[in-house]
C-alpha positions in Angstrom: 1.7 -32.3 -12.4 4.2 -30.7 -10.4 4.6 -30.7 -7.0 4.2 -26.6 -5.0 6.6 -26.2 -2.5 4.5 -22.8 -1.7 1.6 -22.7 0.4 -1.8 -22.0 -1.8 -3.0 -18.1 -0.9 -6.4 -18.1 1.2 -9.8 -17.9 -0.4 -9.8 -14.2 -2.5 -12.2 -11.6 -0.4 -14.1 -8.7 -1.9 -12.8 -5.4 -1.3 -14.8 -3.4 1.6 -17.3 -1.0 -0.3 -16.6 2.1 1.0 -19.6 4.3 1.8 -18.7 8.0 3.4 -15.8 10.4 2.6 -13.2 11.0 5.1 -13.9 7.6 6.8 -10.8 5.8 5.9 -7.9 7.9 5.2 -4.0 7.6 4.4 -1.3 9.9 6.1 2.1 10.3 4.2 5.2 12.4 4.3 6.9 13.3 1.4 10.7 14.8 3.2 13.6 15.8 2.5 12.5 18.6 0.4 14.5 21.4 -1.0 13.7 24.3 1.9 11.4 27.1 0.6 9.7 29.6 3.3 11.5 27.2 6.3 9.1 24.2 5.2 11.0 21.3 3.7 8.2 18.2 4.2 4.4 17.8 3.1 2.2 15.7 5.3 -0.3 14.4 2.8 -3.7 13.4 3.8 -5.8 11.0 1.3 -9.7 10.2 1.4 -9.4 7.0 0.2 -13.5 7.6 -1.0 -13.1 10.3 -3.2 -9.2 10.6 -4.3 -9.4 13.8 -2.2 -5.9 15.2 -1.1 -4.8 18.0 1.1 -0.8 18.9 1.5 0.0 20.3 4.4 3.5 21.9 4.4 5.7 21.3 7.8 9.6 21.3 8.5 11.2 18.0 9.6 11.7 19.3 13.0 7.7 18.8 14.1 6.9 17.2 17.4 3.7 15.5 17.3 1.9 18.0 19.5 2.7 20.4 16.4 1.7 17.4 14.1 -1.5 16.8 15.5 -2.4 20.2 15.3 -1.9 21.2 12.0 -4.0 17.6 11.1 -6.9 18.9 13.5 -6.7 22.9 12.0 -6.4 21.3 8.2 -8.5 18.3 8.3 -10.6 17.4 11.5 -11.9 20.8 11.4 -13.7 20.0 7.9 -14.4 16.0 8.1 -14.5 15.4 11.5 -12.9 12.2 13.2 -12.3 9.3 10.5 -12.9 5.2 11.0 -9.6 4.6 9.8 -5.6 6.1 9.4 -3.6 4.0 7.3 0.0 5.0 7.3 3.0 3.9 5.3 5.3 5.1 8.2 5.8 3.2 11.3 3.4 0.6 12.5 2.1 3.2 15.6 2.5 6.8 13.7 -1.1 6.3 13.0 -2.0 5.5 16.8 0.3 7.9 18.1 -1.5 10.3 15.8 -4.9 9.7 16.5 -4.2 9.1 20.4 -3.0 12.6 20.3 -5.5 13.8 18.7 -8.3 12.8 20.9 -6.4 14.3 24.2 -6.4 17.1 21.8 -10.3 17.1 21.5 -10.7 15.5 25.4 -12.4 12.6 23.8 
């Protein structure tokens, strides 16, 4: 037998069963998109329940005031505040994002 000069991965863990929509959600940008009607980015919002999408198109330029509220007018106003963001983006877009949010709200 040969010797592992790796360290042996933990003990596998079951998924979490996911049990509402809009719970747990991913936020995405798709940029640097040719420019049609002044957009030229989709922020993409994914229930990670049902495979549900909603693209919301935005120019690059988009403080996070502007950011929040187009989440809040295209989202929140349907589903409501979720358990989780998940974001491929920088580690505290998703904080930043849901910190603004719930000054937003006054929550």
């Amino acid at each position: 037998m040969k010797n592992r000069a790796e360290i042996l991965a933990e003990k596998l863990r079951p998924n979490t069963v996911l049990e509402k929509l809009w719970q747990h959600i991913s936020v995405n940008f798709i940029i640097k998109l040719p420019v049609s009607r002044s957009h030229n980015m989709i922020l993409i919002v994914y229930d990670r329940f049902s495979k549900m999408l909603y693209f919301i198109v935005m120019t690059e330029k988009v403080m996070v005031k502007e950011l929040t509220r187009l989440f809040k007018n295209n989202v929140w106003k349907l589903h409501e505040l979720s358990e989780s963001v998940i974001s491929d983006k920088r580690p505290h877009f998703a904080v930043g994002l849901i910190k603004e949010l719930n000054e937003m709200l006054e929550i």
